[in-house]
VEXDREN-2710 file (C-alpha; in Angstrom, 1 decimal):
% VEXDREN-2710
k/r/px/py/pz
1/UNK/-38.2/-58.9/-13.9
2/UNK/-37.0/-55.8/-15.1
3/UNK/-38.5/-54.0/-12.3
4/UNK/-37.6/-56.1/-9.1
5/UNK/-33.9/-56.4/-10.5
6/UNK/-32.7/-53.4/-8.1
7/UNK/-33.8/-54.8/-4.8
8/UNK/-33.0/-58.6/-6.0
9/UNK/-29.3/-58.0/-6.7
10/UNK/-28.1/-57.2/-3.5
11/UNK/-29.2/-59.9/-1.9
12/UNK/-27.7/-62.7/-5.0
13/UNK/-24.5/-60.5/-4.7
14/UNK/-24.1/-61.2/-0.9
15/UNK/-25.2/-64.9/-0.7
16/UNK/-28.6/-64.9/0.1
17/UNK/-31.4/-66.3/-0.9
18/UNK/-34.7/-64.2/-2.2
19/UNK/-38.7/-65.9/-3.0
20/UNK/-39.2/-64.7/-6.3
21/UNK/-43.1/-64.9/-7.2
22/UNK/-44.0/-64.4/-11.0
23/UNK/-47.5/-64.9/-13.1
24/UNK/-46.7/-67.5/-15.3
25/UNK/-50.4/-67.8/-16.6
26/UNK/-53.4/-65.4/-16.2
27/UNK/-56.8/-66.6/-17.3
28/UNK/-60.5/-64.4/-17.5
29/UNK/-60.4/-60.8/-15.5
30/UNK/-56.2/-61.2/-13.8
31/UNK/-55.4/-58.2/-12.6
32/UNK/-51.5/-58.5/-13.9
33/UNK/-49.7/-59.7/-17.4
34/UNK/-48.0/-62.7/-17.8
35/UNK/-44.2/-61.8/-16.7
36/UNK/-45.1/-59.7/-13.4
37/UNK/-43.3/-60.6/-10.5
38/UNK/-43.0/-59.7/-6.6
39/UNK/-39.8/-60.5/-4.7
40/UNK/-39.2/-60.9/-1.2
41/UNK/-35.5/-59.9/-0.4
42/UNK/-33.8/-62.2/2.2
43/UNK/-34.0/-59.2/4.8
44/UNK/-38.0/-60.0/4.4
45/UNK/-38.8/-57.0/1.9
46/UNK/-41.1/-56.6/-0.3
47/UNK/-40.7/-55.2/-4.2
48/UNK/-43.3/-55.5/-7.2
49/UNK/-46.3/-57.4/-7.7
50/UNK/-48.1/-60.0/-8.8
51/UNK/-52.0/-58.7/-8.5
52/UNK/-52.1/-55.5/-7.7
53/UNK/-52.8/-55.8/-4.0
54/UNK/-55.6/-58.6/-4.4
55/UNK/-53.0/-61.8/-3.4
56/UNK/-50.2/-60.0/-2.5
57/UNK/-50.4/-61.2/1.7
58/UNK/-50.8/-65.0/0.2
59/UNK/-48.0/-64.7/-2.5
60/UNK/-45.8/-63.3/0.3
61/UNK/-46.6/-66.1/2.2
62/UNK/-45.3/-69.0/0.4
63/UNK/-42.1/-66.7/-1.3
64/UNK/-41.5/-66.2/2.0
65/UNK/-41.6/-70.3/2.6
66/UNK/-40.0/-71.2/-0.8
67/UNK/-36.9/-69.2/0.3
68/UNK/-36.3/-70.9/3.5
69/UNK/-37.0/-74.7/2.3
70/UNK/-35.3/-74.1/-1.4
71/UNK/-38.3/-76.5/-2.9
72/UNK/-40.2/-74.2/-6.0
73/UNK/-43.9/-74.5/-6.8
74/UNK/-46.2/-73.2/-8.9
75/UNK/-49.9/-72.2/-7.5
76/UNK/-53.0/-70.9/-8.5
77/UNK/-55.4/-68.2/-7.3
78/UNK/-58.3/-67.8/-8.8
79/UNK/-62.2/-67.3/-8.1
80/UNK/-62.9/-70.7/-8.3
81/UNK/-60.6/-71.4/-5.4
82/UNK/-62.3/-72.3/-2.0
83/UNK/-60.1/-70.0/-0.7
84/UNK/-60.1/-67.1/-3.4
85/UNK/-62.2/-64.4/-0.9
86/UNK/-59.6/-65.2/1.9
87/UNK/-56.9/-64.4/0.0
88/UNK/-58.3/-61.2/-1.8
89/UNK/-58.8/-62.5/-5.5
90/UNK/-62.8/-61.6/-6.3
91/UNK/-62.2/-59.6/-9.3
92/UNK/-62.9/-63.4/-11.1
93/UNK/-59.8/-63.8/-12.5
94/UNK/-57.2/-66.8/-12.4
95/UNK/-53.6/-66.7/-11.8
96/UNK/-50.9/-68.8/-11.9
97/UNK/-48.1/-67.9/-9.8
98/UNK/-44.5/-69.4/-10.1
99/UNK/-42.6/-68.9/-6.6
100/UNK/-39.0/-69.7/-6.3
101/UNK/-35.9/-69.4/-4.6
102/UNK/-33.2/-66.8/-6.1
103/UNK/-29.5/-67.1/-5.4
104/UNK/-26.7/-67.8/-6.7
105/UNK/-26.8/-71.2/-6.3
106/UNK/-30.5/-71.5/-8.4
107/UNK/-29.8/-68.9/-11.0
108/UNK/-26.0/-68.3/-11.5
109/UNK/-26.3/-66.9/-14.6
110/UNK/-28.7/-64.0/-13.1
111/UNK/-25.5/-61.5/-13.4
112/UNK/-25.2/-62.4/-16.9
113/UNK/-29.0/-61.8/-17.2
114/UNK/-28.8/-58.2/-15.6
115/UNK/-26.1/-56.3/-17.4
116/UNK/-28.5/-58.0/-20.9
117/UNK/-31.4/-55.6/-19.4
118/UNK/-28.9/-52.7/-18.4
119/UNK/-27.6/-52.6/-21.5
120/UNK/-31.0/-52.7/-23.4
121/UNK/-29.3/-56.2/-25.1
122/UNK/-32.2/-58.6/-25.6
123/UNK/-32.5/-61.6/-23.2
124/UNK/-34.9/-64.0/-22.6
125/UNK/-35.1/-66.6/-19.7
126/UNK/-37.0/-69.6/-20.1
127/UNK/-37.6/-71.3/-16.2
128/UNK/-39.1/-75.0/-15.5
129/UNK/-42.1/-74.4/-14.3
130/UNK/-43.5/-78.4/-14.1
131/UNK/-41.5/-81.5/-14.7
132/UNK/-42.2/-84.9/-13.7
133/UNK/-38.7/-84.8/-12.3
134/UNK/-38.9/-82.5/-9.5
135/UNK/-35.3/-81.2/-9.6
136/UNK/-35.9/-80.1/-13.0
137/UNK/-38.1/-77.7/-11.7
138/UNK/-36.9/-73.8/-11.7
139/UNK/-34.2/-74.7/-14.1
140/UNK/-33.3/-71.3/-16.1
141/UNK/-32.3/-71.8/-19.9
142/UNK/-31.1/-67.7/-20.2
143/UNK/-31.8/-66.9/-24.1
144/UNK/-30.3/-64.3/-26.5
145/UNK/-30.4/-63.9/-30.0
146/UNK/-26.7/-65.5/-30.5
147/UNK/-27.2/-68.5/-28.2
148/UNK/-27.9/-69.8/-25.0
149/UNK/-26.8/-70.5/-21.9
150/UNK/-28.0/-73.1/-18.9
151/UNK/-29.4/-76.5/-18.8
152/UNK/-33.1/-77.6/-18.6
153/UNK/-31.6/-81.6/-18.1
154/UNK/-31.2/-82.9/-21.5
155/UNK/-29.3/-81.4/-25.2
156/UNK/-32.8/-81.8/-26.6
157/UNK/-34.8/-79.8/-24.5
158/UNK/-32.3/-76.9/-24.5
159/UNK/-32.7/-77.0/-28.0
160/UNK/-36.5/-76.9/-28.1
161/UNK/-36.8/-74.5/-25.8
162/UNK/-34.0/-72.1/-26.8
163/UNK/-35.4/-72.2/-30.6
164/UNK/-39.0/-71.2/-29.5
165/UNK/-37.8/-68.6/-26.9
166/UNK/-35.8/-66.9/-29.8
167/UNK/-39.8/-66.2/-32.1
168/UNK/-41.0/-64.9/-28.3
169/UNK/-37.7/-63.3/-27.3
170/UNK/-37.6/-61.3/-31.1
171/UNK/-41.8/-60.2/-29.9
172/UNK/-41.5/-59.2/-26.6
173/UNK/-43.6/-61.8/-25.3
174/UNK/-44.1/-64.0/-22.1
175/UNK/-45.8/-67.3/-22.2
176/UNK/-46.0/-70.6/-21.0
177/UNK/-45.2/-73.5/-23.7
178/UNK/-45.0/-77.1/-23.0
179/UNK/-43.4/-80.5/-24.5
180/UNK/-42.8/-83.6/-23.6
181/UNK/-40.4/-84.4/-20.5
182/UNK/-37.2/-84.6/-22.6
183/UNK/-38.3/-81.9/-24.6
184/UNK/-40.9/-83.4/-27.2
185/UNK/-42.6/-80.9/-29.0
186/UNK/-45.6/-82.8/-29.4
187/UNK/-45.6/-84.3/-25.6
188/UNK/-46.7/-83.2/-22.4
189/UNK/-45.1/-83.4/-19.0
190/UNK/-42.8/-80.2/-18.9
191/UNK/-44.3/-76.7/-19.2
192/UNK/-41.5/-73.6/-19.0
193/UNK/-42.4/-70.1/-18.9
194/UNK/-40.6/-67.5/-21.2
195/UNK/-40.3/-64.1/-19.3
196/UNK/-38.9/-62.3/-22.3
197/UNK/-36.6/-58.9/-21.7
198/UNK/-36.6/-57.0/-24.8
199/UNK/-35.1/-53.6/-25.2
200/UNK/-37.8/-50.6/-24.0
201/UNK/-40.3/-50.2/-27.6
202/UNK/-40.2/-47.0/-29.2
203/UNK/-41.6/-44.0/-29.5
204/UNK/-40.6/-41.5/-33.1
205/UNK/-41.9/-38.2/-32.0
206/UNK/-41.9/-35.6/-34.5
207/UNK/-42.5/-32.1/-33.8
208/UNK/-40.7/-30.2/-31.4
209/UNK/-43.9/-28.3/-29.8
210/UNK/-45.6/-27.8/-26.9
211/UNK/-47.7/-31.3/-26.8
212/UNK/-44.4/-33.0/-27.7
213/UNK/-43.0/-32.2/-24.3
214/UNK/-46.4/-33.9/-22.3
215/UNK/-46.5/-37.3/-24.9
216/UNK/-42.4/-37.5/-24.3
217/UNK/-42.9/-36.9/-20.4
218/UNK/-45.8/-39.7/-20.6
219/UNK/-44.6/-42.2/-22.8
220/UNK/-41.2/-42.4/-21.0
221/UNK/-43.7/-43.0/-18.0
222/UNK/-45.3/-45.5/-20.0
223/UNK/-41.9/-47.5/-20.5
224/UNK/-41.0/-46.6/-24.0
225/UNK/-37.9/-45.3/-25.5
226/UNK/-38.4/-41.5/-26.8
227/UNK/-37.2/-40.0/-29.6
228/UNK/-37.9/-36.8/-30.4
229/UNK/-37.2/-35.1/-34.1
230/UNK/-37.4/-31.9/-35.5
231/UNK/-35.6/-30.2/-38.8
232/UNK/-35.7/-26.6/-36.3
233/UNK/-32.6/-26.5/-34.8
234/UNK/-34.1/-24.2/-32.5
235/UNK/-37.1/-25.9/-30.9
236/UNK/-34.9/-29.4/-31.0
237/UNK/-32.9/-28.7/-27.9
238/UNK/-32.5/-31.7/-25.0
239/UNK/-33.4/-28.7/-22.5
240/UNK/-37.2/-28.6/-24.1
241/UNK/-37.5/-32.8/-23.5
242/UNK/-35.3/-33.8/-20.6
243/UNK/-37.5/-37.0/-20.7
244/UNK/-36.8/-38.3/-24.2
245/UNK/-33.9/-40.8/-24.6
246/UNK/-32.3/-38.5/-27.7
247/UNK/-33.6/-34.9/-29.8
248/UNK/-32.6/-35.2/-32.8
249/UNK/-32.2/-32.5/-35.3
250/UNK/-32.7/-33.7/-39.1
251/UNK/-35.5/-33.7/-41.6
252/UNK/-38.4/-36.3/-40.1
253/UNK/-38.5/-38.8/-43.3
254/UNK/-34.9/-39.0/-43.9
255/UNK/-34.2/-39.5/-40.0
256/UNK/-36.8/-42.0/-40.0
257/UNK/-35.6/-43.2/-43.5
258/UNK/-31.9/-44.3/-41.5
259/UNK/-34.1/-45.8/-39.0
260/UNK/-36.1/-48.3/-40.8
261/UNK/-32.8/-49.1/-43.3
262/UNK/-30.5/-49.1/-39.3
263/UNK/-33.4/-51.9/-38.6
264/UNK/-34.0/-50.1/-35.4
265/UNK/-37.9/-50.0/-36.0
266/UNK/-40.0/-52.7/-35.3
267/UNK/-43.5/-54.0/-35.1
268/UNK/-43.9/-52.2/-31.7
269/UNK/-42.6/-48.9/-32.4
270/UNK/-45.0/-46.0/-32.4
271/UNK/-44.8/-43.0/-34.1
272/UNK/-46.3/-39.6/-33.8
273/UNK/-46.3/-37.0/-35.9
274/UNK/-47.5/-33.6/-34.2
275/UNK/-46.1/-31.2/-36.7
276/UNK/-49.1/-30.8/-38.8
277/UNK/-47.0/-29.0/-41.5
278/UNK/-47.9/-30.5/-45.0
279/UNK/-43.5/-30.3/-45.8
280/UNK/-42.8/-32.8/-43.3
281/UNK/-46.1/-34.7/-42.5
282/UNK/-46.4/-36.2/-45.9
283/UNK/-43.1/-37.3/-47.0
284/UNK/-42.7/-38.6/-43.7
285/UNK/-46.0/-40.5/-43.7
286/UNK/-45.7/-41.6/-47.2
287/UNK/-42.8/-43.1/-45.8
288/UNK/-44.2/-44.7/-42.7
289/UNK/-47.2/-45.7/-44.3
290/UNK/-45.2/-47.7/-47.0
291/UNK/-42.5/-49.1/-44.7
292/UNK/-43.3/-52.6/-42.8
293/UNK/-45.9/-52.5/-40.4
294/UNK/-45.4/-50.4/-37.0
295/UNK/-47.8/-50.7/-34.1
296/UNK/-48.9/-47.2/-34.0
297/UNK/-48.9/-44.3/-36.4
298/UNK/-50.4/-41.0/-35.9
299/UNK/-51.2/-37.4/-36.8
300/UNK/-52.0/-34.4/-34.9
301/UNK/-54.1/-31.9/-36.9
302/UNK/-57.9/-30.2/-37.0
303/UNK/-60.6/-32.9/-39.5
304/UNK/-59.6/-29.9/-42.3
305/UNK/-55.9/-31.0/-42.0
306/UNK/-56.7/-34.6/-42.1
307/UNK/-58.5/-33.8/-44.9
308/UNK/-55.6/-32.0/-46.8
309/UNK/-53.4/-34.5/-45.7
310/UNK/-55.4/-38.1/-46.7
311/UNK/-55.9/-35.6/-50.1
312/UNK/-51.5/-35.3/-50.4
313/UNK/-51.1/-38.5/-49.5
314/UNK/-53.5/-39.8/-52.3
315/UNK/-51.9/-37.8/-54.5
316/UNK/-48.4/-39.5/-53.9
317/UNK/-49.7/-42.9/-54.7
318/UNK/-51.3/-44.3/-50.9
319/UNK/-54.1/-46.4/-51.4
320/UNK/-57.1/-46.9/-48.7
321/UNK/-55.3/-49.5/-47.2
322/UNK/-52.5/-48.3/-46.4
323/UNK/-54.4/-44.9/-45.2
324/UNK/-56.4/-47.7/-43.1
325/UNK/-53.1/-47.6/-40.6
326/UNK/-53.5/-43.6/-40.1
327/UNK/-54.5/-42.7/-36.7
328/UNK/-55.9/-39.2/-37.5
329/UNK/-56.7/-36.6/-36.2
330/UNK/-54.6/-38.4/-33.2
331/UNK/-55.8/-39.6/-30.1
332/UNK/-58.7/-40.5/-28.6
333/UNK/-62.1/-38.5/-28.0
334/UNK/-61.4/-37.1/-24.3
335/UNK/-62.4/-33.3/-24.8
336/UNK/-58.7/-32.5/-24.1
337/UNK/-58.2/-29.2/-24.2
338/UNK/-53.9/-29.2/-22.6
339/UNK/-50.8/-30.4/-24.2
340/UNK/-51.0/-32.5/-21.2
341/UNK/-54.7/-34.0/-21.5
342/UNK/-53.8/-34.6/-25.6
343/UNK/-51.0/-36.8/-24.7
344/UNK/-53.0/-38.7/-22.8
345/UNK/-55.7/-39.2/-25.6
346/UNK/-52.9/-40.3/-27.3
347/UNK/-51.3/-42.6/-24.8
348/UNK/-55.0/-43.8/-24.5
349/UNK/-55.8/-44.9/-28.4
350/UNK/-51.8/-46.3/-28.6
351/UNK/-53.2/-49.2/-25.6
352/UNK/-56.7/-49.5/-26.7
353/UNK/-55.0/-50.5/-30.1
354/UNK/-52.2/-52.5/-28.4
355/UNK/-54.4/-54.8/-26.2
356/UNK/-57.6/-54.9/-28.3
357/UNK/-59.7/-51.9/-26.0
358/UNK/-62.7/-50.2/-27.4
359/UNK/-62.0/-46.8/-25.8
360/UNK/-65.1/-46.8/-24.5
361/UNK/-66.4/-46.1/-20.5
362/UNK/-66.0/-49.7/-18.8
363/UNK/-69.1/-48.9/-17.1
364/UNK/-71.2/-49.1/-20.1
365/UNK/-69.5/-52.4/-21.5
366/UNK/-70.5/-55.9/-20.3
367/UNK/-67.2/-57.9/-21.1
368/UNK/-64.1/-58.5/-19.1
369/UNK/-62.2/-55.9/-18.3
370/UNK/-58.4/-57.2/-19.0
371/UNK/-57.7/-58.0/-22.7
372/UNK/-54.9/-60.0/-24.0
373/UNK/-52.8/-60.3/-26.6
374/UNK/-53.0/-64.2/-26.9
375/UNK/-56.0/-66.3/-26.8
376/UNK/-56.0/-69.0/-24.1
377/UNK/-55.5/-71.8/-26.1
378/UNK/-52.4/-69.8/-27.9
379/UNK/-50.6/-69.0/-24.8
380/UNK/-50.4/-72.7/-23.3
381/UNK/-49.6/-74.0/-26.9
382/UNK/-46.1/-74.8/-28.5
383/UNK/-44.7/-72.5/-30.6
END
């Protein structure tokens, strides 16, 4: 949602009516995540996607439909369709695509829903996707950590639904769930998809160098909130990283120290420590290494300061499992040579690691191409 909400907004604001098309399920080799949409704006505009060009001409089709006759659905594209090599889907993938109608009317709390992502305040909306009552279906239940707002028919299944969304909303994750039609959690009947808009992850770069500059450039690309942190007043200067979100000058641990205590890491934060300097990589490491678990952390450095470094670290009381969560020397094997090639080694082993990849050429590899971060069975199941 977060990035269709520019084109979608003028067209709520002045009374129309937008198709909103979003993957609500992806199964085998899907080309997009759970949670990416395509809008078609009431002037007939196209923004996002939903399969990276293999459906788009179908999907715009019926948004195109659903906005004129106000009546959701929810299809499915997929390989196994008769019609999958008309509409573009051969990659063998399955998707399930929710298209509805947008405007005020449907989703009055959508202006509620974009100053949440504007503000990087966490929001969640949970839309009926199936009901056996039909105008149940694209009912929003918009969830935040304090509460919710909306009505999905029935106290109980605002409840349910609102509970469940807050575990998915606290992750970052999208997902179908189902229950029963009045909100059973052990029923069947009503399935609502989760499209959970969490604030941007970050990214604790330490090290104001050279390489610094390329990760902060590409992991801003990449979505995340940058950080960069140095203790040399200096080299930490916003005119060296005018792509990181803050330069901060301060000591690495005891910045990161505030952080962790602020609660402003979490178990998708990455951090990156390209300083190679024994006076701030192991204090800070000893610190990250010990703190709760992050998704990524790594260290720049030659296999002889790895070697120095796992040796300090040892020293200060780290075992081998909690050395198991170094990433180091950082990065993936790519022959990079630039600060510019390194970051995206590094950028490379942060999503292998993130959604299960080998780092290894897909050519030589006989196994679907698109990993996930939920099993099949998980992602259709109640929380």
């Amino acid at each position: 949602m977060r990035d269709i909400i520019d084109a979608l907004m003028p067209g709520w604001r002045s009374g129309g009516t937008a198709g909103l098309a979003t993957v609500v399920r992806t199964f085998e080799s899907a080309p997009r995540p759970a949670g990416a949409s395509m809008l078609v704006t009431p002037d007939g505009a196209v923004t996002g996607s939903v399969s990276g060009g293999c459906v788009e001409g179908a999907v715009y089709d019926v948004a195109t439909q659903v906005a004129a006759d106000g009546r959701p659905v929810l299809v499915r594209y997929g390989i196994s369709d008769d019609d999958a090599f008309s509409v573009g889907l051969t990659c063998g993938g399955i998707l399930d695509v929710f298209v509805e109608p947008v405007s005020q009317h449907t989703f009055a709390q959508l202006d509620h829903v974009c100053a949440d992502i504007a503000a990087s305040r966490p929001v969640a909306v949970a839309t009926v996707i199936e009901h056996p009552d039909v105008d149940l279906i694209g009912r929003h239940l918009v969830v935040r950590p304090n509460g919710f707002e909306g009505d999905l028919g029935s106290d109980r299944a605002n409840r349910a639904v609102s509970d469940d969304t807050q575990g998915l909303l606290a992750a970052g994750r999208n997902t179908t769930l189902t229950y029963g039609p009045d909100g059973e959690r052990q029923g069947e009947g009503m399935r609502v998809f989760v499209n959970s808009q969490a604030p941007r992850p970050r990214m604790f770069v330490f090290g104001a160098i050279d390489f610094a500059a390329a990760l902060t450039r590409l992991a801003a690309f990449l979505g995340y909130r940058v950080t960069v942190c140095d203790a040399r007043e200096v080299f930490a200067t916003p005119a060296r990283f005018p792509d990181a979100d803050e330069v901060i000058v301060a000591w690495p641990h005891r910045y990161l120290a505030e952080q962790f205590a602020a609660g402003l890491v979490d178990s998708r934060s990455v951090i990156c420590v390209l300083t190679h300097d024994p006076k701030f990589d192991v204090p800070l490491l000893e610190l990250a290494l010990r703190a709760p678990r992050v998704a990524y952390i790594g260290a720049m450095g030659s296999r002889r300061t790895h070697l120095d470094r796992l040796a300090r670290l040892r020293e200060a009381g780290l075992d081998d499992g909690d050395l198991v969560r170094l990433h180091s020397p950082i990065g993936l094997d790519l022959g990079s040579r630039t600060p510019e090639e390194t970051a995206v080694s590094i950028a490379a082993e942060i999503i292998a690691g993130q959604w299960g990849g080998t780092g290894q050429p897909l050519g030589t590899l006989d196994e679907r191409i698109h990993h996930d971060d939920l099993d099949e069975s998980a992602e259709h199941a109640t929380l």
